[in-house]
C-alpha positions in Angstrom: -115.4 14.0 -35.0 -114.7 14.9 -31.3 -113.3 18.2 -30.6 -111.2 16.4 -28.0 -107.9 14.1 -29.0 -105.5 12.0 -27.4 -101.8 13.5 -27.8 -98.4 13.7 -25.9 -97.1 17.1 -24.7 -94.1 17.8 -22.1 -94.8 20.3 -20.0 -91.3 21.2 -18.9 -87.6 19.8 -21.0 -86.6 16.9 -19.9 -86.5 12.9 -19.6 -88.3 10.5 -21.5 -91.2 10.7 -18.9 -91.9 14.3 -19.5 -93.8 12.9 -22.4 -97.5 12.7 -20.7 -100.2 11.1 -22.6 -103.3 13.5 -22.2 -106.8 15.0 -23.8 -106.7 18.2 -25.6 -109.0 20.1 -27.8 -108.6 19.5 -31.5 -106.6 22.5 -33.5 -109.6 24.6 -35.4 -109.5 24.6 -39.2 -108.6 28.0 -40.5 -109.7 28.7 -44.3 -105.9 28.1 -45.1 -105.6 25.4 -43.4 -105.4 21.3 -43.3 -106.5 18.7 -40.4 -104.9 15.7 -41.3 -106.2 12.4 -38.6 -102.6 10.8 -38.0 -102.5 7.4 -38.4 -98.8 7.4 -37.7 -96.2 9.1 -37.0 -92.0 8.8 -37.2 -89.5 9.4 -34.2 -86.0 11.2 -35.1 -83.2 12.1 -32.9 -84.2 15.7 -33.1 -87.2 14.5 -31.6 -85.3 13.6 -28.6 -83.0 16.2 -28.3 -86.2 18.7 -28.8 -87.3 17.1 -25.8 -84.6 17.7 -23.7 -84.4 21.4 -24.4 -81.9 21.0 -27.3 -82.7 20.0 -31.0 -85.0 22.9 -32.1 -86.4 24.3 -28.8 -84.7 27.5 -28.9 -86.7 28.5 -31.2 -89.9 28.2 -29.0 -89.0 30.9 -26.6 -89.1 31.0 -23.0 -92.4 29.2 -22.6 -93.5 27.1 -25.0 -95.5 24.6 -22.6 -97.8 23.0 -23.2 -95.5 21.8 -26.3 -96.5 18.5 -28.7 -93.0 18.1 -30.8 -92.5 15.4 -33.5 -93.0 16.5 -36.8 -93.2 13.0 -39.5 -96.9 12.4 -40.2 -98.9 10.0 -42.4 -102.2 10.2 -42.6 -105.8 10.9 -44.1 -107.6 14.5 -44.7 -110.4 15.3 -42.2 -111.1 18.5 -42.9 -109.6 21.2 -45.9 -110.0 25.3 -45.2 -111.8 27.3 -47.9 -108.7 28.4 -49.6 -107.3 24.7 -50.3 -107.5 23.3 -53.7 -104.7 20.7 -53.1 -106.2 18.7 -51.1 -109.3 17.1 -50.4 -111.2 15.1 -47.8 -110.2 11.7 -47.6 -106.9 12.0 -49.2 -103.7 9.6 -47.9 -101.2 12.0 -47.3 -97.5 12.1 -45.4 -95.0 15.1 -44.5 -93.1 16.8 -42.5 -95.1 19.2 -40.7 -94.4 22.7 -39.3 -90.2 22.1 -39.3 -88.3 23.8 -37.9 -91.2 25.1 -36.1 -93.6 23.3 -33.2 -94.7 20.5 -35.6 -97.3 18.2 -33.1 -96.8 15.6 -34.7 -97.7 13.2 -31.6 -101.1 13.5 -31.8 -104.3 12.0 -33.4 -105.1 15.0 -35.4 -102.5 17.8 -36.5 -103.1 21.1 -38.6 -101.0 21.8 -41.6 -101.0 23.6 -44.9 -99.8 22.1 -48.2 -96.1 23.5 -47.8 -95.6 20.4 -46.1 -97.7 17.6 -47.2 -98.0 15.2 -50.3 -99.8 12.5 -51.3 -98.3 8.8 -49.7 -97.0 6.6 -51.9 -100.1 4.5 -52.6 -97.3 1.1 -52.0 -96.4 1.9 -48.5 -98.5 1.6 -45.0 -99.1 4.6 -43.3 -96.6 3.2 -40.7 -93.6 2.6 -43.6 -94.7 6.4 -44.9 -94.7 7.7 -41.4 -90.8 7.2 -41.3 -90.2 8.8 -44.8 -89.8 12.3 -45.1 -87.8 14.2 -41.9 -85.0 11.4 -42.9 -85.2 11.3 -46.7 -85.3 14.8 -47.2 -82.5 15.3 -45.1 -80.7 12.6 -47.3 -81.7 14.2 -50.7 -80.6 18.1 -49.7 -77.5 16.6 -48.6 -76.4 14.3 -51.1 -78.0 16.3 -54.1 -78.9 19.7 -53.5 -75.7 20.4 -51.4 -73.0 17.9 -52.4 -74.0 17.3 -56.0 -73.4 13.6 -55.8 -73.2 12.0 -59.8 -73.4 8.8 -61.2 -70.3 6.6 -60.2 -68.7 9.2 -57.6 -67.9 7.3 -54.6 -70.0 8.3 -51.6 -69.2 7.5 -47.6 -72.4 7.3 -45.8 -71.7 7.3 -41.9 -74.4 5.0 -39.6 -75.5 3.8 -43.1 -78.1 1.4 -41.5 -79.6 3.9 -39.1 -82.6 6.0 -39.8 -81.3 9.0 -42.6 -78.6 6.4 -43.5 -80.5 3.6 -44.8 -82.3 5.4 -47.1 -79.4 7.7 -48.1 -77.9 4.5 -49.0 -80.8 3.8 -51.6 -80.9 7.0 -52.9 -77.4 7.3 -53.4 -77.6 4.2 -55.3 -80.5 5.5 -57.5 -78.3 8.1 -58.3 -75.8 5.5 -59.8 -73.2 6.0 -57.2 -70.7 3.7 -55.7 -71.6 3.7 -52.1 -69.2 3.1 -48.9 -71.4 2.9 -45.2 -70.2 2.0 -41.9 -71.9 0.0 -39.3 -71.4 -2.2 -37.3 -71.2 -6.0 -38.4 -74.6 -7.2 -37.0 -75.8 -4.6 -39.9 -73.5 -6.2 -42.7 -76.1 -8.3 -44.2 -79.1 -5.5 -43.9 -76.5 -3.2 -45.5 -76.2 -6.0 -48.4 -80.2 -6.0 -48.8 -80.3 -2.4 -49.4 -78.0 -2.1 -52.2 -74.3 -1.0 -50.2 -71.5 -1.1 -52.6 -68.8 -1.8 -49.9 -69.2 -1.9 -45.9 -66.7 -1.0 -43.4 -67.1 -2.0 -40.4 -66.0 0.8 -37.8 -65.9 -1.9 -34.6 -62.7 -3.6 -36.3 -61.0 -0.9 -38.9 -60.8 2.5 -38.9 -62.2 3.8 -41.8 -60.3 7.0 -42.5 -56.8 4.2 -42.7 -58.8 2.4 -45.6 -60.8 4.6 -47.4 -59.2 7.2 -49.9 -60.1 9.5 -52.7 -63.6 9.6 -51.9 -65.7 11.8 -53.9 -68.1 12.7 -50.8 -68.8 12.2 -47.1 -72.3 12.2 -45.8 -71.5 12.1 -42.0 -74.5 11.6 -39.5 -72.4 11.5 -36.4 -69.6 14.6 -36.6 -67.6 15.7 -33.8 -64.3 13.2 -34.2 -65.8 11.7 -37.3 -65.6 14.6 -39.2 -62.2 15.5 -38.8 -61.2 11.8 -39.9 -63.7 11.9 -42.9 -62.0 15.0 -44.1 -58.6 12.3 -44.6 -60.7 9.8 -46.9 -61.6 13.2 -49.4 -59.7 13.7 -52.5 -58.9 17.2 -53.6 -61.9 19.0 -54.1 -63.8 16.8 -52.4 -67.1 17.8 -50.3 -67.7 16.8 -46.6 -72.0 17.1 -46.0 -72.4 16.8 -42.5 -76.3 17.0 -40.2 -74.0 17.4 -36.7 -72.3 20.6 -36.1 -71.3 20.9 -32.2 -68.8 23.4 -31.7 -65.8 24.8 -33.9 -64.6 21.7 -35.7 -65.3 22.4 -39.4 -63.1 25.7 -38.8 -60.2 22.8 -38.3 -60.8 20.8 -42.0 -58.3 21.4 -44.1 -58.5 23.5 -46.7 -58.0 21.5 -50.3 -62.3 19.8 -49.6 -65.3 21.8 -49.6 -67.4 21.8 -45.8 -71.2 22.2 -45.8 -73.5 21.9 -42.7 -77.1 21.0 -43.4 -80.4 21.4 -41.7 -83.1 19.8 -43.4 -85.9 22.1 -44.7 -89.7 20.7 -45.7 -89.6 20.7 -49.4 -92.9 19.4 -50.9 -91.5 19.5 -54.2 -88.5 17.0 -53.3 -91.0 14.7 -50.9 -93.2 14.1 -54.3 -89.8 13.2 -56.1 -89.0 10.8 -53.6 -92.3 9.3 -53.6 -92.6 8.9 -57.2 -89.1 6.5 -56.4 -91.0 4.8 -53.6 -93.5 3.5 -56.2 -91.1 2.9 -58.4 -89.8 0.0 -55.8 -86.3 1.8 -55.3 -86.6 3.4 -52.3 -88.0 1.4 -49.2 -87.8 2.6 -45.3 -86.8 0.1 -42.7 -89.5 -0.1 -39.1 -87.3 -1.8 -36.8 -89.8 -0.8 -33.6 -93.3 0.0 -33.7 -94.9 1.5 -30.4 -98.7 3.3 -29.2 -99.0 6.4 -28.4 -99.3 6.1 -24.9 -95.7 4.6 -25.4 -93.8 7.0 -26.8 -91.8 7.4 -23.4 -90.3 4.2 -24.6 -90.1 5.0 -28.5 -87.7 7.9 -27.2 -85.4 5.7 -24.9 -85.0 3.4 -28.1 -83.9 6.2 -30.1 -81.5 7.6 -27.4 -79.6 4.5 -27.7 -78.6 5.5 -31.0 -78.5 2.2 -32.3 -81.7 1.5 -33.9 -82.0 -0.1 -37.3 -83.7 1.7 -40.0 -86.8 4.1 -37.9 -89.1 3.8 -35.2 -92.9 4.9 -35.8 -95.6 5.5 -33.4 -98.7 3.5 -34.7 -102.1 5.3 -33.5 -104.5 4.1 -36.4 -104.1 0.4 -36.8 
């Protein structure tokens, strides 16, 4: 292999265009380390806000340029360090690298170690893998770890056919639970495909004025949305919510339980998962497919916040 690669890297926050397509030299293999070639790679809102100096780039300090951010990878093992007995050359394997940390992730080779990889699900495409973890582990820790969602509890799963919601959907539903989504009605049918128990369509109702005695919220969008979830929860029951902006869980009422999430890499749970992709009950959606050198454009799609299912960046065909 070269000890060049193609990646994208911003060299200041900013607009989709700060994403520049350039040559850099390959990250060296430490003896604890992993170089996985990425065939591709998924986009996420975080990726976006990341980008404009939001999401997680606090945590990068003052200068962090030149930065590669994304962090959803599917790939194949190039090279393992001394110490790894995980993994081994030639192995298919997708995670979420380096979260909440600089993950580089849009590139054709990133390092990692085996605190956030697994082996793909040997019935998906790189591609379909690519879009799996940052999403599905943020679905999992939410509905299970935090919420404790049983068999026949009745769920509400904001933006249900969006990128963590679709496949919250299908989990919830592995989990035996009724489940409630909203979306638009251009997404009824897709919602139908994946298993929803009952769809609401927010463009026509409001949801909080027929929904009731829910068990649990997942709510992907927050803000307003959270305070009118909080109406459809029965006593004791547990609001999960990925968007906190300001003060407004400190305005819930009291009688339902209020957890804010941020997903952590979990190698553990992402093998779980998998083991359901094979078993044909979990399966991501790829709406929109894009190069590398296009990823400019894979971040104004996202931006729109309308995007069915997940967007990957394809850089093995």
């Amino acid at each position: 292999m070269s000890n060049m690669m193609k990646a994208v890297v911003i060299n200041q926050f900013g607009e989709p265009d700060a994403l520049t397509y350039t040559d850099i030299p390959c990250p060296e293999v430490t003896n604890d380390t992993i170089l996985v070639r990425v065939h591709a790679a998924g986009i996420n809102p975080v990726d976006w806000k990341t980008r404009r100096g939001r999401g997680m780039a606090k945590r990068y300090g003052e200068n962090p340029f030149p930065l590669i951010i994304g962090w959803d990878i599917s790939g194949v093992v190039e090279v393992v360090g001394a110490n790894i007995t995980e993994f081994n050359v030639g192995d298919e394997v997708y995670g979420m690298v380096g979260f909440p940390g600089v993950g580089g992730a849009y590139a054709e080779y990133v390092l990692t170690t085996p605190d956030y990889i697994v082996h793909k699900p040997k019935n998906l495409s790189h591609t379909e893998a690519s879009v799996i973890p940052l999403a599905a582990l943020t679905a999992w820790q939410a509905m299970f770890d935090t919420a404790n969602l049983q068999a026949n509890q009745k769920i509400l799963i904001h933006a249900a056919a969006g990128g963590v919601g679709h496949l919250a959907v299908q989990l919830a539903r592995w989990k035996g639970a009724f489940v409630i989504g909203t979306a638009s009605s251009r997404n009824a049918e897709f919602l139908q495909s994946i298993g929803i128990s009952e769809h609401v369509d927010y463009t026509t109702v409001e949801f909080e004025d027929v929904l009731s005695e829910l068990d649990i919220v997942f709510d992907l969008i927050g803000g307003e949305i959270s305070q009118k979830s909080a109406k459809t929860l029965k006593q004791g029951g547990f609001l999960v919510s990925i968007q906190k902006t300001g003060t407004e869980f400190e305005k819930l009422p009291k009688h339902i339980e209020v957890e804010w999430l941020l997903v952590e890499p979990n190698p553990n749970q992402l093998a779980e998962i998998t083991k359901i992709i094979e078993a044909g009950q979990l399966q991501p959606t790829v709406s929109h497919t894009f190069a590398l050198d296009e990823l400019p454009d894979a971040h104004r799609q996202i931006e729109t916040g309308h995007t069915r299912g997940k967007i990957a960046i394809q850089i093995i065909s």
